[in-house]
C-alpha positions in Angstrom: -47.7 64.1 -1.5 -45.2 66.8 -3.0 -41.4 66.1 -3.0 -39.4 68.2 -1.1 -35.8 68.7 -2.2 -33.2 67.4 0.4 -29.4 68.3 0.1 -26.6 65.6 1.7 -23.3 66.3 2.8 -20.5 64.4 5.0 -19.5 65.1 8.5 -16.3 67.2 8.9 -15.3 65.5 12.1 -17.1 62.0 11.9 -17.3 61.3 8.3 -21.2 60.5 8.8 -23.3 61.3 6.2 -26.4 64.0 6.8 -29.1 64.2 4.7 -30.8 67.8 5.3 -33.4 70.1 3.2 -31.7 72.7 0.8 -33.3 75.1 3.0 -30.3 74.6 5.4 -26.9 74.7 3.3 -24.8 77.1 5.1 -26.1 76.0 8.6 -24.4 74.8 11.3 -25.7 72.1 13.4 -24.9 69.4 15.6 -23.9 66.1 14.0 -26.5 63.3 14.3 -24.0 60.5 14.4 -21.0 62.3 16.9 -23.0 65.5 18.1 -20.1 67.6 17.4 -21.0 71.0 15.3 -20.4 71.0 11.3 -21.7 72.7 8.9 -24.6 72.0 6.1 -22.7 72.3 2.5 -24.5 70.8 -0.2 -23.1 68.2 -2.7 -26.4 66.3 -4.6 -29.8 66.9 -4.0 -32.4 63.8 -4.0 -35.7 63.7 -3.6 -37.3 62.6 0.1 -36.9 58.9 0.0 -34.3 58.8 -2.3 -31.6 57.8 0.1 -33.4 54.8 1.0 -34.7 54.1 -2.9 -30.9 53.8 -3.7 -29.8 51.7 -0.8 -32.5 49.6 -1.6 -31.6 49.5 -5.5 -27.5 48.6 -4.1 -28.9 46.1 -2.2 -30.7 44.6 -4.4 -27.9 44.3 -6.6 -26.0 42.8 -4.0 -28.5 40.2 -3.7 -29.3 39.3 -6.9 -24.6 39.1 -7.3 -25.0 36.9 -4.7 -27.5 34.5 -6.1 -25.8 34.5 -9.1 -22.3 33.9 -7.6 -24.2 30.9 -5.6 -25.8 29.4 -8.8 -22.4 29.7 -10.8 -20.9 27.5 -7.4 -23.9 25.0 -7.0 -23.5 24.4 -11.2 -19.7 24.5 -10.7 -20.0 21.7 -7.8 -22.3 19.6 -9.6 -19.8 18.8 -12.6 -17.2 18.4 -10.7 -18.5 16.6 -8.2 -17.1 13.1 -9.2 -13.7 14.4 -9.8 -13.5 15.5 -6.2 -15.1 12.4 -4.9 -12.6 10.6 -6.6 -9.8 12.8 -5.2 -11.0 12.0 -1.8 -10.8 8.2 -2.7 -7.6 7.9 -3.9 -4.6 8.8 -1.0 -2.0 11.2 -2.5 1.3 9.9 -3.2 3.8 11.4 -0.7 6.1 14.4 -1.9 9.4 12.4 -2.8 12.3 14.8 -2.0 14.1 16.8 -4.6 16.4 14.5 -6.3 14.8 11.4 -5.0 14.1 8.7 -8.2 10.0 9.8 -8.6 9.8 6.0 -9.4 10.3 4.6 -6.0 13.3 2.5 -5.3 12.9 -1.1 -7.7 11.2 -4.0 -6.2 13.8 -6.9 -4.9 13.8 -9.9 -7.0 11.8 -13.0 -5.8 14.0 -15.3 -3.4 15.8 -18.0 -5.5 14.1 -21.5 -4.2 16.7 -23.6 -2.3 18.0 -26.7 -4.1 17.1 -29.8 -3.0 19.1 -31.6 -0.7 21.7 -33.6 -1.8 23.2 -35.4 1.2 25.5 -38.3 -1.1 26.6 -35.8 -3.3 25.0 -36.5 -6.7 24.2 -39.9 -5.3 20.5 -40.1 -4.9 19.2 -42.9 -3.1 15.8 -44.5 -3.2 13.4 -45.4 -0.3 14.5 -48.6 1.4 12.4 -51.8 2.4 13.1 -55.6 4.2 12.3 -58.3 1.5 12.5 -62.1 3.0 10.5 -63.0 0.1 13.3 -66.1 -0.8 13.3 -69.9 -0.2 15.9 -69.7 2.9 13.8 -67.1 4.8 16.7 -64.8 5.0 16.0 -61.0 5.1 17.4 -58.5 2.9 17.0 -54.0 3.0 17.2 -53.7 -0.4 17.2 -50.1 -1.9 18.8 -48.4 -5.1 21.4 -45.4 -5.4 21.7 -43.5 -8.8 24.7 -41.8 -9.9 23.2 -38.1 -10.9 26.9 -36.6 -11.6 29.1 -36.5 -14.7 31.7 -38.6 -12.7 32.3 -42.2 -11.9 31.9 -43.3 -8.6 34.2 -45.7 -7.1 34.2 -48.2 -4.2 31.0 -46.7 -2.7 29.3 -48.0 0.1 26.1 -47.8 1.8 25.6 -48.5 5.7 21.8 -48.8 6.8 20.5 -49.0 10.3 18.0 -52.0 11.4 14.9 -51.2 13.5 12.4 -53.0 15.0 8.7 -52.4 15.3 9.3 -49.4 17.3 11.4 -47.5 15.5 14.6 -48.9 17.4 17.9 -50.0 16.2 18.5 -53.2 16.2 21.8 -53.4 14.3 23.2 -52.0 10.8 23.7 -53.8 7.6 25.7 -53.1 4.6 26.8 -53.1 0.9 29.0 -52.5 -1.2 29.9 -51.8 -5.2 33.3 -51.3 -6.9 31.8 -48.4 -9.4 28.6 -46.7 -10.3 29.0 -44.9 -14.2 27.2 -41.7 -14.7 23.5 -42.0 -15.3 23.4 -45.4 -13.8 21.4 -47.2 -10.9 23.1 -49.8 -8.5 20.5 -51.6 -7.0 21.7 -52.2 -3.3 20.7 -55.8 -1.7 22.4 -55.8 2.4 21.8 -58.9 4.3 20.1 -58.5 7.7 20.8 -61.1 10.5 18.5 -59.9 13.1 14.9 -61.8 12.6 13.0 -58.9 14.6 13.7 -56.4 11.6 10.8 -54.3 10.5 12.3 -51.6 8.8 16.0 -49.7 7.3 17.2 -46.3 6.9 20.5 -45.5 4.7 22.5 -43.4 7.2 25.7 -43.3 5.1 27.3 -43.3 2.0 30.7 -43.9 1.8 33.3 -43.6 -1.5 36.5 -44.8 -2.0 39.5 -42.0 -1.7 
């Protein structure tokens, strides 16, 4: 097959490109693309075929860019791939506003814990019990207060209710000391008259003014 030289030029009213034998430079003829008349001027001449040879040569490059471009990402994707997953994991920090302390307000101290309670006033009393252990069957709520202050404690002292079985009150017993020094005990000892006793509570504490 013998090559044939072919001439191209551009539409002067479309743009579109002609591709036409030498033969017919200086011709005018109807546009392919927009049928309007222009005229054949010629620019480069290529062989028959060559306009497709060199649009398949550009898009072969184009191809083989794009596999490149899409290795280069796959490869890029694969390295990285635990930095993003770990980006994903981990919630961004809110934007603080500008002059806001970056390091967050600081945390609040822990609550102190609440003293204990401390009804007598440094006087701390001990759980109280009946005792009719003596010889005359007579029955006592015995009990002890300590003096936990720095101060002497004068004329103090201590009024219990009775109760029976039940939890009721029978009556109230009492007793009474002239002093209790500082880091001392006073071991309380208030007779009870009623014989249906089964328990005391200390309900007051009284001091000398």
């Amino acid at each position: 097959m013998t090559l044939e030289n072919f001439a191209k030029c551009a539409c002067q009213h479309c743009g579109g490109h002609i591709e036409f034998p030498v033969q017919g430079v200086g011709h005018r003829i109807s546009c392919p693309h927009c049928h309007e008349p222009t005229l054949l001027t010629r620019t480069a001449p290529v062989e028959i075929g060559g306009g497709r040879a060199t649009r398949k040569r550009i898009y072969l490059s184009v191809a083989i860019a794009a596999s490149l471009l899409a290795a280069v990402g796959g490869a890029y994707w694969y390295v990285n791939y635990p930095v993003f997953k770990q980006a994903v994991a981990t919630p961004s920090r809110p934007v603080q506003p500008s002059g806001a302390d970056s390091a967050g307000p600081d945390p609040l101290p822990p609550p102190k814990p609440k003293p204990p309670p401390d009804p007598w006033h440094g006087l701390k009393a001990s759980k109280v019990s009946l005792d009719n252990s003596g010889n005359n069957s007579l029955i006592y709520a015995i009990g002890s207060l300590t003096n936990e202050s720095t101060r002497q404690r004068f004329g103090v002292k201590v009024e219990l209710d009775i109760l029976d079985a039940h939890r009721n009150k029978l009556g109230s017993a009492t007793d009474y000391t002239e002093v209790i020094e500082p880091g001392k005990t006073w071991k309380f000892r208030a007779m009870v008259t009623d014989k249906n006793a089964k328990a005391a509570k200390l309900t007051k504490v009284k001091e000398q003014e």
